[in-house]
C-alpha positions in Angstrom: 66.1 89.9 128.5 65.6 85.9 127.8 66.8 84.5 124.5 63.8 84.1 123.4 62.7 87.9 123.1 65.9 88.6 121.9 65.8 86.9 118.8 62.3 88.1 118.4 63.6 91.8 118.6 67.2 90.2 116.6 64.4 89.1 114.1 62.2 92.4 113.4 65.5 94.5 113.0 67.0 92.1 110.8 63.6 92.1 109.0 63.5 96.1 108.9 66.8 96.0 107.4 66.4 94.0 104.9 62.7 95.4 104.0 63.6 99.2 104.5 61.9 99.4 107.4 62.0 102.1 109.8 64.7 102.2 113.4 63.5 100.3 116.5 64.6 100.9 119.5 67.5 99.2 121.0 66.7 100.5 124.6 63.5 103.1 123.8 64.7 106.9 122.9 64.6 107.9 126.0 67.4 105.6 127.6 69.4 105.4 124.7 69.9 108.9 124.9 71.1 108.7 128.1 73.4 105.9 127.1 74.4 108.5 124.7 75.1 111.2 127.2 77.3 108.7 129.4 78.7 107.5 126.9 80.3 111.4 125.4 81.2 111.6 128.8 83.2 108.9 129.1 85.1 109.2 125.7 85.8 112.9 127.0 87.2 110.9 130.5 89.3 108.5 128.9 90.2 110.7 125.4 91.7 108.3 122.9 94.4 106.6 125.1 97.7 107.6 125.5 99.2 106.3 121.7 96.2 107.5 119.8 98.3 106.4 116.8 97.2 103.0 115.8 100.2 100.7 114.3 100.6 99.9 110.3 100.2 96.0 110.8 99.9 95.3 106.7 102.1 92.9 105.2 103.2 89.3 104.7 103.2 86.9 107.8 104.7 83.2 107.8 107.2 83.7 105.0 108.9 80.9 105.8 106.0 79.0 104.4 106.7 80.2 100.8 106.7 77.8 98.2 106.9 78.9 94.4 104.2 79.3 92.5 102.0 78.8 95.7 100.4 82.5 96.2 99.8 83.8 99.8 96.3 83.6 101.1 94.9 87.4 101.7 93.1 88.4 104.8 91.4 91.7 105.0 90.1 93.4 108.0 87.5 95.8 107.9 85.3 97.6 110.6 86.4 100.5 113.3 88.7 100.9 115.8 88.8 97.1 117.5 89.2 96.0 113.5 92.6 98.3 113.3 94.3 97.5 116.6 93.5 100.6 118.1 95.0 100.8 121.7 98.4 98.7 121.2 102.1 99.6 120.3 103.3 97.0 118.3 102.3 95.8 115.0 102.3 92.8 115.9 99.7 92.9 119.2 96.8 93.9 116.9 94.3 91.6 116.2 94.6 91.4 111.9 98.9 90.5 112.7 97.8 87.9 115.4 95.1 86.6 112.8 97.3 86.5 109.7 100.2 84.6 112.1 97.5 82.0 112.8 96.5 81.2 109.9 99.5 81.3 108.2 101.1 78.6 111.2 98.0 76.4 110.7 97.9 76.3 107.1 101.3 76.7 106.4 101.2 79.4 103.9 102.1 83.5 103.6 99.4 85.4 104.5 98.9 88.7 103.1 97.2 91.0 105.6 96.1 94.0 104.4 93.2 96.8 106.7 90.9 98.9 105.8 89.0 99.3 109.0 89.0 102.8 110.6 89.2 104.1 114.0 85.5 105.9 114.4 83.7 104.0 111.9 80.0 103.2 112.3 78.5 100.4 109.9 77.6 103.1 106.9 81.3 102.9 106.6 81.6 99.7 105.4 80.5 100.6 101.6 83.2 102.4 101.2 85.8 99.6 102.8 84.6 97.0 100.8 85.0 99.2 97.7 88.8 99.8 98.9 89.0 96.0 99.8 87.6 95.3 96.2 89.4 97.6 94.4 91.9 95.2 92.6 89.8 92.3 91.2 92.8 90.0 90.3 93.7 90.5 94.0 90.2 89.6 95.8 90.6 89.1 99.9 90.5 85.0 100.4 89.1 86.1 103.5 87.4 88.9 105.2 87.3 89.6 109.5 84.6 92.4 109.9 84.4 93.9 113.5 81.7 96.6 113.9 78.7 98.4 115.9 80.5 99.8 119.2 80.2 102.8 117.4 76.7 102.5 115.9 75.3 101.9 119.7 76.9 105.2 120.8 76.3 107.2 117.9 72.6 106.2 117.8 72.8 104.9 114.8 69.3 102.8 114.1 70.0 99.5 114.2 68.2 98.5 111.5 70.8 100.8 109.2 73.5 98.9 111.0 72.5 95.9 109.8 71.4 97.0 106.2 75.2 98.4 106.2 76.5 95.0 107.5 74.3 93.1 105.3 74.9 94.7 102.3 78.8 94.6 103.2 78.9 91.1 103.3 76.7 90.4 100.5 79.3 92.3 98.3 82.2 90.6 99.7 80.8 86.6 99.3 79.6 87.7 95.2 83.0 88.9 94.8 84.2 85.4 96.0 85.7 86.0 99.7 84.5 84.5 102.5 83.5 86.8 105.7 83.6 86.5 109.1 82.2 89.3 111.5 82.9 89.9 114.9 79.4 91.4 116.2 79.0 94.2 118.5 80.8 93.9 121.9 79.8 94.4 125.0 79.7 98.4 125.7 78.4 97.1 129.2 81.9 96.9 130.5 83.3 100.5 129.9 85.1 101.3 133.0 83.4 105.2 133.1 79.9 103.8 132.5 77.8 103.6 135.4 74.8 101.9 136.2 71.9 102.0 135.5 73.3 103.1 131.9 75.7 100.0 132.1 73.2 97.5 132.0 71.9 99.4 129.4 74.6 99.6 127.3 75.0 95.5 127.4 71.1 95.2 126.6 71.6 97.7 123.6 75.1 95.7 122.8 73.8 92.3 122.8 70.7 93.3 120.6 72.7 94.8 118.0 74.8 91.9 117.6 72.0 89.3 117.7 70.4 91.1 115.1 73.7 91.5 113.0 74.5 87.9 113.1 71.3 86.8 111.3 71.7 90.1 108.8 75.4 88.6 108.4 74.4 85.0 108.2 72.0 85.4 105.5 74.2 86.7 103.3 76.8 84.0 103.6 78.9 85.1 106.0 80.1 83.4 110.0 79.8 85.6 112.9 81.0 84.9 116.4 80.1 86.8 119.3 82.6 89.7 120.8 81.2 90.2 124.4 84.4 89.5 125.5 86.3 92.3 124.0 85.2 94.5 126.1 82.7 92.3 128.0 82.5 90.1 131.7 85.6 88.4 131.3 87.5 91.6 130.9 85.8 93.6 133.7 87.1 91.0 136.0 90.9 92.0 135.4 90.3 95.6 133.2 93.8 96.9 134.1 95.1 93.7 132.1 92.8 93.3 129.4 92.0 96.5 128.7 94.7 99.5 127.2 95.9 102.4 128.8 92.2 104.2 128.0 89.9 102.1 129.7 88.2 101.6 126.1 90.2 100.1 123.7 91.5 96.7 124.7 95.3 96.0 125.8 97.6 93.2 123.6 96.0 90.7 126.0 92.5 91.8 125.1 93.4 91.5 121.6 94.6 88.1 121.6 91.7 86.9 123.6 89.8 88.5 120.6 91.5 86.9 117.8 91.5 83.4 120.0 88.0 83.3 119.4 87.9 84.2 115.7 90.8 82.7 114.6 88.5 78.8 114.8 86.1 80.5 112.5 88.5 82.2 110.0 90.2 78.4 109.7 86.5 77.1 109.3 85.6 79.5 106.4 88.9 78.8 104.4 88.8 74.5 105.4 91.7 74.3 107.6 89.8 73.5 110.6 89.3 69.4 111.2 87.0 67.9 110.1 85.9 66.1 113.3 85.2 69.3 114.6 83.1 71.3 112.0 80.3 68.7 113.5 78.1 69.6 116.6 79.0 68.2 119.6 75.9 68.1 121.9 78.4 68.1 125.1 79.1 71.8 124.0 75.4 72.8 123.4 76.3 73.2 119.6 73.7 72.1 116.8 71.4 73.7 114.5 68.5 76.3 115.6 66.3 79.0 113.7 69.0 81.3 112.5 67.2 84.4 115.2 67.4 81.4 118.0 71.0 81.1 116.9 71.7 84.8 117.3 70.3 85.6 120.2 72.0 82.7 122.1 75.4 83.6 120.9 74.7 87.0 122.1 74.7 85.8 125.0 78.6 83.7 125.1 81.3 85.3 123.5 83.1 83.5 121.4 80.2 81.3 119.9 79.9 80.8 116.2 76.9 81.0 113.7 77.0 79.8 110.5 74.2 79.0 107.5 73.1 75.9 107.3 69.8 75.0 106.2 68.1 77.9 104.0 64.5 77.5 104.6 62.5 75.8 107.1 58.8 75.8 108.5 60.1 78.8 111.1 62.6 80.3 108.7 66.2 79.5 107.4 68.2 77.5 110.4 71.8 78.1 111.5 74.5 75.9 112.9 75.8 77.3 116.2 79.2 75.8 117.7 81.1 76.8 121.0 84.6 76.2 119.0 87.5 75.6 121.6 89.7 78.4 121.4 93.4 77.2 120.9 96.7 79.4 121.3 97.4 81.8 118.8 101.0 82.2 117.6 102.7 84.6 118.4 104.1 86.5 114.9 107.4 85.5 114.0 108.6 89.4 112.8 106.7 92.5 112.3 105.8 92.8 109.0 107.3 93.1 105.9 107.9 96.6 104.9 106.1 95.2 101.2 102.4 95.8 100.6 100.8 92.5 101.3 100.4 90.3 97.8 
């Protein structure tokens, strides 16, 4: 599918979503429930892994940082099973611990990170995880990392529900004062036990859904950068590194190639990044484009950014898109504190 009829399909589920309009198709019904069949089949191949337990990474990172009367920053992470860690051993090799340890070396400052997300979840989830996220209002998330849809492709969830979940997600988490940053659908196209034809299905369905949630996302204030990656091209070419022990779920290193690529746009959303870099650099293809433009080409790249920028236009509101270098995360300095993060 070209770019461009992506982000005109991006564009009429983002529109059904937010008008109450009925599901389109990602794929027509017919192949998407095949994609559904495969895809049972290969959950009931590769079960849940072999540690179906998913490590308590909430706490306080970078406490050497602390400096009276200077609060910790809060970083919440919401969404399903790629959101929680799912897949790892340690605390420390999901992707919320190797956020919080990046943003607390780069702004040096505690971070409290504290998760919501839930292994399983599909996007009607998210209601009630921003309601726990929300729950204490003198304690409101600085920032929130939302990763979601995997599960709304196999479920057959109608994409335009996934994004009126999403949409409405975010919209509750800027009013309240955070700032958001989702991680759009990855690449199901990659699954080890999915065979073609239903492979190349899975990456069209995929890559739809996350156009489409990146202008839902945008609109209401939030960043979103593309996850093809987690479970996308770069990790088929070495899956026994990249991804865990269940051909699903990604391994440590898939994690940390994950949170490499958010962690630019989490510094972005709370001003940490540089300065020189939140312009577009043409050598990197970055600049501004019709928000459905911007969508469907960071689709496309993992790891590309889209961001508001201007809200209304002759063809709708445009969007800044940037192909942000991805720098080193640290690694954390300790597992968490045994404390519930401030």
């Amino acid at each position: 599918m070209t770019g461009m009829s992506r982000a005109r399909v991006a564009r009429r589920i983002a529109a059904g979503a937010a008008y109450g309009g009925g599901g389109i198709g990602l794929a027509g019904a017919a192949t998407v429930g095949l994609l559904l069949a495969e895809a049972q089949l290969a959950r009931r191949r590769v079960g849940n892994g072999t540690s179906p337990h998913v490590p308590n990474a909430d706490g306080l990172y970078g406490a050497a940082y602390t400096v009276p009367g200077v609060p910790a920053l809060r970083l919440t992470m919401l969404g399903d099973s790629t959101a929680a860690g799912q897949g790892v051993h340690r605390a420390g090799q999901t992707p919320g611990a190797l956020l919080a340890s990046g943003v607390a070396a780069i702004a040096e400052r505690p971070v409290g990170l504290s998760t919501v997300a839930l292994p399983g979840a599909r996007s009607d989830d998210l209601d009630r995880q921003v309601t726990l996220a929300l729950a204490d209002p003198s304690r409101v998330p600085d920032i929130c990392v939302i990763m979601i849809g995997a599960n709304d492709v196999t479920h057959r969830m109608p994409p335009t529900q996934s994004v009126r979940h999403l949409s409405s997600a975010v919209r509750r988490l800027r009013t309240a004062g955070a700032e958001v940053v989702v991680g759009t659908c990855p690449d199901l196209g990659s699954i080890e036990p999915v065979q073609q034809p239903l492979r190349w299905l899975a990456r069209r369905a995929s890559r739809q859904l996350a156009a489409a949630q990146t202008i839902g996302a945008v609109e209401q204030g939030g960043r979103t950068v593309s996850l093809g990656d987690l479970l996308g091209p770069e990790f088929a070419a070495n899956p026994r590194e990249l991804f865990g022990p269940d051909s699903y779920h990604p391994s440590a290193e898939g994690y940390a190639t994950a949170a490499m690529a958010v962690l630019p746009t989490v510094c972005a959303a709370l001003g940490l990044w540089p300065a020189d870099e939140e312009r577009p650099d043409a050598a990197r293809r970055e600049g501004f484009l019709p928000v459905a433009r911007a969508a469907a080409e960071a689709a496309s790249e993992a790891g590309t950014e889209v961001t508001a920028a201007i809200p209304s236009g002759p063809r709708g509101p445009w969007a800044l898109l940037k192909r942000r270098r991805r720098r080193q995360v640290p690694e954390p300095e300790r597992e968490p504190s045994p404390q519930r993060a401030p």
